[in-house]
C-alpha positions in Angstrom: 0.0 0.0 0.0 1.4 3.0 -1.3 2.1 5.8 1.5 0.4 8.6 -1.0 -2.8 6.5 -1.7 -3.0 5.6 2.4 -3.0 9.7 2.8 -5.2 10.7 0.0 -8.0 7.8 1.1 -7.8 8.7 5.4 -8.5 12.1 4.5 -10.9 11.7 1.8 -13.1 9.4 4.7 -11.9 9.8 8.0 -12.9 8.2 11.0 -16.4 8.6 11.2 -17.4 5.0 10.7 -15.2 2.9 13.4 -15.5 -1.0 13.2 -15.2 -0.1 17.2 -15.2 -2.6 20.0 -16.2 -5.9 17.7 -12.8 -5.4 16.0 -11.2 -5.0 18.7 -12.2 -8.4 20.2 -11.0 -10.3 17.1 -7.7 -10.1 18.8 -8.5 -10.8 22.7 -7.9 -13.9 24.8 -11.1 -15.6 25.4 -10.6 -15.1 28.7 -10.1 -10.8 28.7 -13.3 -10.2 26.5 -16.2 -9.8 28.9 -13.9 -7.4 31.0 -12.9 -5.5 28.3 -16.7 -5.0 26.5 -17.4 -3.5 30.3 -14.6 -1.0 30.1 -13.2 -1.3 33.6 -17.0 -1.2 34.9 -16.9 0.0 38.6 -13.0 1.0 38.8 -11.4 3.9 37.9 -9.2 3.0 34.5 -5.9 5.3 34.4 -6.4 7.4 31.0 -3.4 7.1 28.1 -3.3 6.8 24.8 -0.7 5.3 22.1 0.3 6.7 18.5 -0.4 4.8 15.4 2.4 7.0 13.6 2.3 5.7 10.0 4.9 7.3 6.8 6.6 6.4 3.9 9.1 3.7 4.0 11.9 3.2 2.0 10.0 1.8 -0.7 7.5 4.6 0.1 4.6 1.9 1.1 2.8 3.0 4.2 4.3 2.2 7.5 4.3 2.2 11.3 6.5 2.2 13.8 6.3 -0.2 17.4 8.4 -0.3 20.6 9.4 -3.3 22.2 9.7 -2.5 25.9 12.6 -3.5 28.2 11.9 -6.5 30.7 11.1 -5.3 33.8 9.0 -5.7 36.9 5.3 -5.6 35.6 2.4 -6.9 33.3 3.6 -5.3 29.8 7.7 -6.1 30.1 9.3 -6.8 26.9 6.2 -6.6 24.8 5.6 -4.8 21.4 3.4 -1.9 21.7 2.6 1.3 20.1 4.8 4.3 21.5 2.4 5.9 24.2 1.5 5.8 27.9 0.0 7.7 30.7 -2.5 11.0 30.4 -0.6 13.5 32.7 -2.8 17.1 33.5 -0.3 18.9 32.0 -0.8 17.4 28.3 -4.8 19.1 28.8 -5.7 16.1 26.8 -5.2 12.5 25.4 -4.2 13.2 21.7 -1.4 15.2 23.4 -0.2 12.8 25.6 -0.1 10.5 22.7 2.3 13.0 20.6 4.6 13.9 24.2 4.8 9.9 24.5 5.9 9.5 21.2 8.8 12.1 21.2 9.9 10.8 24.2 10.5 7.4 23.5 11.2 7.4 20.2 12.7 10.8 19.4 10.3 11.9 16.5 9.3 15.7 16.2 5.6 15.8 17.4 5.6 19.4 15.8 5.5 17.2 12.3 2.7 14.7 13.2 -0.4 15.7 11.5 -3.2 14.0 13.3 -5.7 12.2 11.4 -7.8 10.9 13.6 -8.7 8.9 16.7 -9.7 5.3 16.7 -12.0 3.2 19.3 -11.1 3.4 23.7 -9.4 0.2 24.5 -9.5 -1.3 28.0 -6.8 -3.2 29.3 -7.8 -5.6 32.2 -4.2 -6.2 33.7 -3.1 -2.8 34.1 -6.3 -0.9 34.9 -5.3 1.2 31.9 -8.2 2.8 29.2 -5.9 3.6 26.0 -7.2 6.3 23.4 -5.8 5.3 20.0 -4.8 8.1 17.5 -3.4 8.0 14.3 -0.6 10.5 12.9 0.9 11.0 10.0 4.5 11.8 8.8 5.2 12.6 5.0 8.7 11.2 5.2 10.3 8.8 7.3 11.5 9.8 10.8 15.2 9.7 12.2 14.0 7.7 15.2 15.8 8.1 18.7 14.8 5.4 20.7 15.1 6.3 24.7 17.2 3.9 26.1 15.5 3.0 29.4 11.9 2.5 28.1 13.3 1.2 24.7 14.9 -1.8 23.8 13.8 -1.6 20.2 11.9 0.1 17.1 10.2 -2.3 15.1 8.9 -1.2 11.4 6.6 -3.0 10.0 4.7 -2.4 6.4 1.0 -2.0 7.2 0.1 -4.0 4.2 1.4 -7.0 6.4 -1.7 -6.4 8.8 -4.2 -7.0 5.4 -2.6 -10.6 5.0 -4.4 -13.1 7.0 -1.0 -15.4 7.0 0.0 -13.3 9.7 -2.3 -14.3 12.3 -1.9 -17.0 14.6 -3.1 -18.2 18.2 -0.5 -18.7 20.4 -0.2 -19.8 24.0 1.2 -16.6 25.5 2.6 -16.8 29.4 1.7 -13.5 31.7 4.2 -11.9 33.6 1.8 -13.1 36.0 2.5 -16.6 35.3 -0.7 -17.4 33.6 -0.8 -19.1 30.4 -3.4 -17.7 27.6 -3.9 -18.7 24.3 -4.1 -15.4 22.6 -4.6 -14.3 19.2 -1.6 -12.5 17.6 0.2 -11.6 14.4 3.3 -13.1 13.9 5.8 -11.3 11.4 9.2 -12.2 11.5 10.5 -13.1 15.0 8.0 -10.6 16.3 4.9 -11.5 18.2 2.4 -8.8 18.6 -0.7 -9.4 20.6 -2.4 -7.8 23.5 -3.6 -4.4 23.0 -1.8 -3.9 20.3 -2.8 -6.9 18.4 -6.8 -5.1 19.9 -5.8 -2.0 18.1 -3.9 -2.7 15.3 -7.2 -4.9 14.1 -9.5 -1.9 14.6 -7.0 0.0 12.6 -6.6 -2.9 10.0 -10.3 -3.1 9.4 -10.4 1.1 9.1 -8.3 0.3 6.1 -9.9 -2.2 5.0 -13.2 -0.2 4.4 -11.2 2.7 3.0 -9.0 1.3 0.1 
């Protein structure tokens, strides 16, 4: 998918019409999916949000850019995930949090992100978290900086990948809880992405879909 024809067909549309919640599912544990159609019913989710930050590759197809997080101490260490985290008051709101996120961890200029448009709430059961997706653009490919404590790599992947069904699979997956689920992912490469992401990138994946 040509970066040019991506651009020209998100604006022509938009977001109007999101494939929402349903899509979302496609990509949950069987386990996660009642808790995550009640969006955190009854506790108080911790806002954030994530960037969808698509450009021109070298072969000027569309891309997007994903973190792999460090191991550490908690329920997300060393997954892939879209650059993003926690809402703080000074941002004033969540698309902002998603462009301060983004410079921070992986060095782009969010002064050159023009914002397209915002995609369905996600909530995460394991970390009490409720993630606003948005989707930026950039018309040429950034000189990433990954930040070295919550970095351990930038992963580019083509988004036409997320159209070919050979890329899914359903995978045991362990927890850093310990707990085994088998979990729908897509698996490009050596790279397993699954989670929220996976949730996301299949709303995002069926956006397309309808557009082009």
């Amino acid at each position: 998918m040509q970066y040019t024809q991506f651009v020209r067909h998100i604006k022509k549309h938009g977001f109007d019409n999101l494939p929402g919640q349903e899509a979302q599912l496609m990509m949950a544990p069987d386990i996660r999916k009642e808790e995550i159609r009640n969006m955190g019913l009854g506790k108080t989710p911790v806002k954030s949000s994530v960037l969808i930050l698509v450009y021109p590759g070298s072969d000027e197809n569309a891309c997007t850019a994903f973190i792999r997080r460090p191991k550490y101490d908690g329920v997300h260490s060393g997954q892939i995930a879209f650059p993003g985290g926690r809402y703080e008051e000074s941002d004033g709101n969540v698309m902002k949090t998603a462009l301060r996120e983004a410079q921070e961890e992986i060095g782009i200029d969010s002064t050159q992100v023009e914002m397209a448009g915002r995609l369905t709430d996600l909530y995460i059961p394991p970390s009490n978290y409720l993630v606003s997706p948005f989707v930026g653009l950039m018309h040429k490919r950034p000189a990433f900086v990954p930040d070295k404590k919550e970095v351990e790599q930038i992963i580019e992947i083509p988004l036409r990948v997320f159209r070919d069904d050979q890329y899914l699979a359903k995978i045991p997956i362990t927890m850093a809880t310990g707990e085994s689920l088998a979990t729908p992912c897509y698996r490009v490469n050596e790279h397993t992405i699954w989670g929220a992401t996976a949730m996301i990138m299949a709303e995002f994946v069926a956006v397309v879909r309808l557009l082009i």
